[in-house]
C-alpha positions as a Markdown table, in Angstrom:
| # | Residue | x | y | z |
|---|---|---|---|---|
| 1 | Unk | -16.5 | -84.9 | 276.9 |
| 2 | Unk | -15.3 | -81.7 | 278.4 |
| 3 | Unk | -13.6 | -80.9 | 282.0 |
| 4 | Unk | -16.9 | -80.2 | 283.7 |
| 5 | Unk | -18.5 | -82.7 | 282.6 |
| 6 | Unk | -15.8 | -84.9 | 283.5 |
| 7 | Unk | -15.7 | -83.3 | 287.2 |
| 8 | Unk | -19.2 | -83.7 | 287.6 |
| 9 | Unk | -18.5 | -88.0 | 286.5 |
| 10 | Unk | -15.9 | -87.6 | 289.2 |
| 11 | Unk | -18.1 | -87.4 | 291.5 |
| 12 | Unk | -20.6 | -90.0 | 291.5 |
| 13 | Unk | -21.5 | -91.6 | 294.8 |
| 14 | Unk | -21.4 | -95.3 | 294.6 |
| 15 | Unk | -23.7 | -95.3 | 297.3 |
| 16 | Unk | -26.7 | -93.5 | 295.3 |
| 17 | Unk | -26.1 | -94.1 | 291.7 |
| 18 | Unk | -28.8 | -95.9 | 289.3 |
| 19 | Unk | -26.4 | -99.3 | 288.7 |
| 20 | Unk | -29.0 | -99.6 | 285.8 |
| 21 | Unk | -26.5 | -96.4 | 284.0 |
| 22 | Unk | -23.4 | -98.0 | 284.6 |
| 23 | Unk | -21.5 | -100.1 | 282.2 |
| 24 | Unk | -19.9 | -103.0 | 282.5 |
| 25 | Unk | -16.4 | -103.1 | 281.4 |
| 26 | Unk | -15.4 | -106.2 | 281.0 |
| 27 | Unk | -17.9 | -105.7 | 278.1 |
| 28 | Unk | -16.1 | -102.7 | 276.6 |
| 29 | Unk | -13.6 | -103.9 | 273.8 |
| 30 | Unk | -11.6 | -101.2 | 272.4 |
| 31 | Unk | -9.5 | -101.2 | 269.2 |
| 32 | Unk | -6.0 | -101.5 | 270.0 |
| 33 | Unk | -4.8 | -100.6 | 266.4 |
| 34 | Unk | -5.6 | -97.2 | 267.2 |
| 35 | Unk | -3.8 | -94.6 | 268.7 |
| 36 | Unk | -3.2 | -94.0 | 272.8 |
| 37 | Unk | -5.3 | -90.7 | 272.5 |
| 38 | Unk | -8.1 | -92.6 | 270.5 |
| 39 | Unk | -8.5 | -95.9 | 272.4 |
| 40 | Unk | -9.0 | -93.1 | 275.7 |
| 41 | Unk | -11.7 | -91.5 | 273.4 |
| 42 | Unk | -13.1 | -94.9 | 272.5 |
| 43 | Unk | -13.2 | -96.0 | 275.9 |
| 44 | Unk | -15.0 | -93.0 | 277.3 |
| 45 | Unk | -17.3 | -93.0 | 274.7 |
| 46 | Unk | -18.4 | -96.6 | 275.6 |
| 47 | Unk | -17.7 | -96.8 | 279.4 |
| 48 | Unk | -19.9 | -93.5 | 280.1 |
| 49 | Unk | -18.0 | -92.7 | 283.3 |
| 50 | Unk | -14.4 | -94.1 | 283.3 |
| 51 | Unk | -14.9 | -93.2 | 287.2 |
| 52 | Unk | -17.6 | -95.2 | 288.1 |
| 53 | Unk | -18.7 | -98.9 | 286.3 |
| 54 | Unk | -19.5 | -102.5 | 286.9 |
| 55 | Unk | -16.2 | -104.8 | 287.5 |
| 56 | Unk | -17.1 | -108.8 | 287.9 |
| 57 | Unk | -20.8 | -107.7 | 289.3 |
| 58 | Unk | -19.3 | -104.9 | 291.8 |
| 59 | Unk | -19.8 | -101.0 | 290.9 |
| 60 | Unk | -16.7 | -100.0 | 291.0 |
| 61 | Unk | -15.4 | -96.2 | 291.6 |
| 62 | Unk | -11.8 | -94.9 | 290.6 |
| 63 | Unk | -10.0 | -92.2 | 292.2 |
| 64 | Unk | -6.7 | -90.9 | 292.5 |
| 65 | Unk | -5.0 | -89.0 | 294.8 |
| 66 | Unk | -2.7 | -85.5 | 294.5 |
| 67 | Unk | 0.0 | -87.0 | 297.1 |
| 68 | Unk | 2.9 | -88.5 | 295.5 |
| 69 | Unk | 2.8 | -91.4 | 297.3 |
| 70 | Unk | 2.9 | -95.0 | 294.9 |
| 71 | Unk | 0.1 | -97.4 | 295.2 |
| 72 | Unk | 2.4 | -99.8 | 296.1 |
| 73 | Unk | 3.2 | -98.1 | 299.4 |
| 74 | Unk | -0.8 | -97.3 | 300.0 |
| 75 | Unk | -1.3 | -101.1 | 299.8 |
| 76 | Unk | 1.4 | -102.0 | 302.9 |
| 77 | Unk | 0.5 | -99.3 | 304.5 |
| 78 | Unk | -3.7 | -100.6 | 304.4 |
| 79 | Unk | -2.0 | -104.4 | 305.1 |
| 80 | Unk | -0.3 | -103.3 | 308.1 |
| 81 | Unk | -3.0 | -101.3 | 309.9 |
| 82 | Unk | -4.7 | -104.7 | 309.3 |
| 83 | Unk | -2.0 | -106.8 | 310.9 |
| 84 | Unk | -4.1 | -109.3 | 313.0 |
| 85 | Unk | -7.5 | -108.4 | 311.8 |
| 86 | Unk | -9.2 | -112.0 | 311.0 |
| 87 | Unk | -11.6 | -111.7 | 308.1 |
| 88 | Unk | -13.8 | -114.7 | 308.0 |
């Protein structure tokens, strides 16, 4: 898989895609006696998009972020804004 091809997985809309195309990956098993750069290979080969899957039933879609900022922080900032929201 090359950069272009990986730019155009990037930017799948979860919105529009065929779910039918997506993998599942709790149904992906890789070999862990390989190396790091060969279980990425592996998994790409046999997840298709490593952007965009199935996760427990839900199409899931990856992305990261060029600010520097830790997911950890993202995470209190999204719980604070939602400070008093009820969910039920």
């Amino acid at each position: 898989m090359n950069r272009a091809e990986l730019e155009g997985l990037k930017k799948v809309d979860v919105r529009t895609v065929d779910v039918s195309a997506l993998e599942d990956i709790e149904k992906i098993e890789i070999d862990s006696s390989l190396s790091a750069k060969e279980r990425w290979i592996d998994f790409t080969e046999k997840i298709k998009n490593p952007f965009c899957f199935i996760c427990n039933g839900m199409v899931v879609k990856v992305s990261y972020s060029e600010e520097k900022e830790s997911l950890e922080n993202k995470l209190v900032q999204l719980c604070m804004s939602m400070e008093g929201q009820s969910f039920c």
